[in-house]
C-alpha positions in Angstrom: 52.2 234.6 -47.6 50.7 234.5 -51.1 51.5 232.2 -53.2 51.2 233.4 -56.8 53.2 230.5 -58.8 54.8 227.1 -58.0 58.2 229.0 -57.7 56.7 232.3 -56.7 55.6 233.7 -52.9 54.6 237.3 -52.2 54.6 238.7 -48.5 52.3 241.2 -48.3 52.8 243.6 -44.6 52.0 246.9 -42.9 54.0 250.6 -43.3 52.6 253.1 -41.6 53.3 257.2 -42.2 53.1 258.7 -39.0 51.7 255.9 -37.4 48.1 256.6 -39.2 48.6 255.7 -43.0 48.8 252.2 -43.5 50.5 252.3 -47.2 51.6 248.8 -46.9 54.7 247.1 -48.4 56.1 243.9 -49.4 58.9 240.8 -49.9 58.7 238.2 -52.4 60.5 234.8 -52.4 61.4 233.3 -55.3 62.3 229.5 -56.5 65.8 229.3 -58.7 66.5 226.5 -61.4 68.3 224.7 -58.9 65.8 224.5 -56.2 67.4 227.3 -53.9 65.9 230.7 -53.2 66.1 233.9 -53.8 64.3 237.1 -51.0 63.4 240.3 -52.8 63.6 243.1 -50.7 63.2 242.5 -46.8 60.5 242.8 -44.5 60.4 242.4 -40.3 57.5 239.4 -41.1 55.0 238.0 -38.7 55.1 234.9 -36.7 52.8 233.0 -38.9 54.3 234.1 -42.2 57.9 233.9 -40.7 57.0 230.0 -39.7 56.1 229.4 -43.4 59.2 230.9 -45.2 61.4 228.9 -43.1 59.4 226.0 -44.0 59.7 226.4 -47.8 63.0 226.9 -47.7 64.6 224.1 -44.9 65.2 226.5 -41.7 66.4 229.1 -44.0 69.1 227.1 -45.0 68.4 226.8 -49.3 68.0 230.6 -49.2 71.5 232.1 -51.3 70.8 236.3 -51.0 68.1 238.6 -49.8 68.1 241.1 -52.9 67.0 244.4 -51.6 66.5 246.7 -54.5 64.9 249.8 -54.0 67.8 252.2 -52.2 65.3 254.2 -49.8 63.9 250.9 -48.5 65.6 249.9 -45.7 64.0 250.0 -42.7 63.6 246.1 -42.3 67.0 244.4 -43.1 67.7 244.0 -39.6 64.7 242.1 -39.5 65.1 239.6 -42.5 69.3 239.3 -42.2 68.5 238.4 -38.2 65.6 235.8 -39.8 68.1 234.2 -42.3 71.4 234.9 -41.1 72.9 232.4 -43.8 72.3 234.5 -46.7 73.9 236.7 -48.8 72.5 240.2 -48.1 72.5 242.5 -51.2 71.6 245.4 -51.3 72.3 249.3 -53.3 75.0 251.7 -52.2 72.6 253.7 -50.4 71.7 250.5 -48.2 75.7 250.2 -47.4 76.0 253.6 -46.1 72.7 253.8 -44.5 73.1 250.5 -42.5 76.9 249.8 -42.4 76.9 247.5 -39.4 74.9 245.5 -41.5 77.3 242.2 -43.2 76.4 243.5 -46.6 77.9 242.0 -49.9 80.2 244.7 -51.5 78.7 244.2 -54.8 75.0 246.5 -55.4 72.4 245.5 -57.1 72.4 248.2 -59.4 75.8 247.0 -60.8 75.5 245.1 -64.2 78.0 242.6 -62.5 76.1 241.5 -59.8 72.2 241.1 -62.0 74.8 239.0 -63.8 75.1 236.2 -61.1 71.3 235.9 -60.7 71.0 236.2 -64.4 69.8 232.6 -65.2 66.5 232.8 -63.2 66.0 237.0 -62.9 65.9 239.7 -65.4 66.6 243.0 -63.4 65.5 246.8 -65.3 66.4 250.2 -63.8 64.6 253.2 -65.5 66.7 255.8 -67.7 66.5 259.3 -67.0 66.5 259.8 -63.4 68.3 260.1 -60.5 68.7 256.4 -59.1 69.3 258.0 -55.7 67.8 261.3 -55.4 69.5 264.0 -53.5 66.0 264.9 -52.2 65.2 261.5 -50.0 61.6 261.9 -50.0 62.0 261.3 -53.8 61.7 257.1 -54.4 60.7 257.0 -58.4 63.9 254.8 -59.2 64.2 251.0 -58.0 65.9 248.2 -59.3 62.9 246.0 -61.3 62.9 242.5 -61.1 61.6 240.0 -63.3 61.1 235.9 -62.5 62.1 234.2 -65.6 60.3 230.9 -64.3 57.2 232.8 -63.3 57.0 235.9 -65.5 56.3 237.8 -62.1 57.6 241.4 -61.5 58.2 242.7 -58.5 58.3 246.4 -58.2 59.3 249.1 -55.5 57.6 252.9 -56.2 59.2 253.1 -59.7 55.4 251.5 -60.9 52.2 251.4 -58.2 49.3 249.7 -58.7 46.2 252.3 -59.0 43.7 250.4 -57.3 40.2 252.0 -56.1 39.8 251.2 -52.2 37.3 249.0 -50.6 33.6 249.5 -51.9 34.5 252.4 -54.4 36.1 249.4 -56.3 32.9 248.4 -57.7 32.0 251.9 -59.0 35.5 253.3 -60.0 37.4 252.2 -62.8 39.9 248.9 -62.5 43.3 249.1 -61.0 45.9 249.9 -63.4 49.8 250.3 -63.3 51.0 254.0 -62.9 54.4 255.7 -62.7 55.4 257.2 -59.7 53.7 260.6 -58.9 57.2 262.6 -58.2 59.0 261.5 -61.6 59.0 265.4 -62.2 61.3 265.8 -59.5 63.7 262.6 -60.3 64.5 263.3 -63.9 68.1 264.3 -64.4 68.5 268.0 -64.8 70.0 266.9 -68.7 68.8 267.2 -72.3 67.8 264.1 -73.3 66.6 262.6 -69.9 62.7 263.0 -70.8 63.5 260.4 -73.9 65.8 258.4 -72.2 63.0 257.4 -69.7 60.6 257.2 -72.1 62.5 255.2 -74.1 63.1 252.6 -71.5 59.3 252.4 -70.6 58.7 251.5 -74.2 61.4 248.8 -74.1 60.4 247.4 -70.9 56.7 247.3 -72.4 57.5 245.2 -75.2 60.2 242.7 -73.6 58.4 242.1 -70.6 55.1 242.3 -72.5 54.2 238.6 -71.3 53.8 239.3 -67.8 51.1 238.2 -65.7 51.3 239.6 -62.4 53.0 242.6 -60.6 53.8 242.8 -57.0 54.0 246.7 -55.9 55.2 247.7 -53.0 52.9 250.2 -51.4 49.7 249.3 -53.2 48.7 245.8 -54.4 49.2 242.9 -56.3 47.9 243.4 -59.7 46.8 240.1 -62.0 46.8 241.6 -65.3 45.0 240.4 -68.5 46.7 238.9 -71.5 48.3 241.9 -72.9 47.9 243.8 -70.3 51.5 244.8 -69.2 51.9 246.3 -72.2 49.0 248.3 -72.7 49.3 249.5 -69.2 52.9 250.3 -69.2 52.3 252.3 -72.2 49.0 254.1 -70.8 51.1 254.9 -67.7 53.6 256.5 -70.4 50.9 258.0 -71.6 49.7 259.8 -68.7 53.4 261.7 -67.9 54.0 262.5 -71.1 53.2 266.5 -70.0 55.8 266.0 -67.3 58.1 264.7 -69.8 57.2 267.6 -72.4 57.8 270.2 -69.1 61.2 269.1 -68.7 62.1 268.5 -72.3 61.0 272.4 -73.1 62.9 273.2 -70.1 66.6 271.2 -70.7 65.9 270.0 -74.3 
């Protein structure tokens, strides 16, 4: 348990492919206005970090909804749900269909209506352009972004990683930096127009989040970022897909 701000905790835990590749994953918890919580995404936590969340937030009991938002990520709602029965559990339409014993909320995350009740203390951003679900499930670019008004923290599932050199090749390889998600070729919508549409939400999201100063990813790391450097880094990781979004564009216009 990490605590990044007064009214900001990231849970940082282990994912393994094929039992060999740790490529890690995360749940953050976040303080609202009122002095309730809010869970971002879920995760089966250990004892020690399990013992602190339900300390923060009185046996569970000030938590409102565990907010999962990233529609291929469900392997540990059982886990968190189980951990905090009293809360709301959120989650996309994928989540409902993939779990449906689970006592989900009917409203999805990806629904303007539902950002709308969490409104006052999150901003929430899903990239234009691509598939939100993807027909082909081992394609993850799209997530539902979330932004902590009180905080400024994102937190992030697959639709941006953290490049970050491992271990001692840190010190001779250049800095981590945000990047898009390696498969975006394959999760742009098979439209004219969907190469501009994404990059015209990257462009948006760099200038009106351009204040942030930390992003939680998923699968890599947590990334403290310089003053300015959401923006600059958003825009590089633009930047560096702009020959996928060229390919596509001089394939569907």
């Amino acid at each position: 348990m990490n605590r990044l701000h007064d009214d900001y905790w990231n849970f940082r835990g282990s994912f393994k492919i094929a039992k060999l590749i740790d490529i890690g994953t995360h749940m953050s918890l976040v303080r609202r206005a009122s002095g309730r919580f809010v869970a971002l995404d879920s995760y089966a936590l250990d004892d020690a970090d399990r013992a602190q969340l339900i300390e923060v937030t009185d046996g569970g009991r000030l938590v409102d909804a565990i907010i999962n938002v990233h529609p291929f990520h469900t392997l540990h709602c059982t886990a968190l749900i189980d951990a905090l029965p009293g809360a709301r559990l959120i989650g996309t339409r994928r989540h409902l269909a993939q779990l449906p014993d689970l006592p989900w909320d009917q409203a999805v995350i990806e629904d303007a209506a539902t950002q709308a009740e969490f409104a006052s203390d999150l901003e929430f951003s899903i990239p234009q352009g691509v598939d939100f679900i993807s027909a082909d499930e081992k394609v993850h670019v799209a997530s539902v972004l979330v932004r902590h008004r009180a905080s400024r923290i994102v937190h992030v599932d697959d639709t941006i990683n953290v490049l970050q050199p491992p271990g001692i090749l840190s010190a001779v390889l250049p800095e981590a930096k945000l990047r898009f998600h390696p498969m975006l070729a394959k999760a742009l919508q098979k439209r004219s127009g969907a190469a501009d549409d994404y990059a015209g939400w990257a462009r948006e999201r760099a200038q009106s989040w351009a204040d942030t100063p930390v992003v939680c990813a998923a699968h890599s790391a947590v990334r403290q970022l310089p003053p300015g450097g959401w923006e600059n880094e958003f825009l590089g990781a633009l930047k560096d897909v702009e020959k996928t979004l060229d390919s596509h564009r001089a394939t569907y216009g």
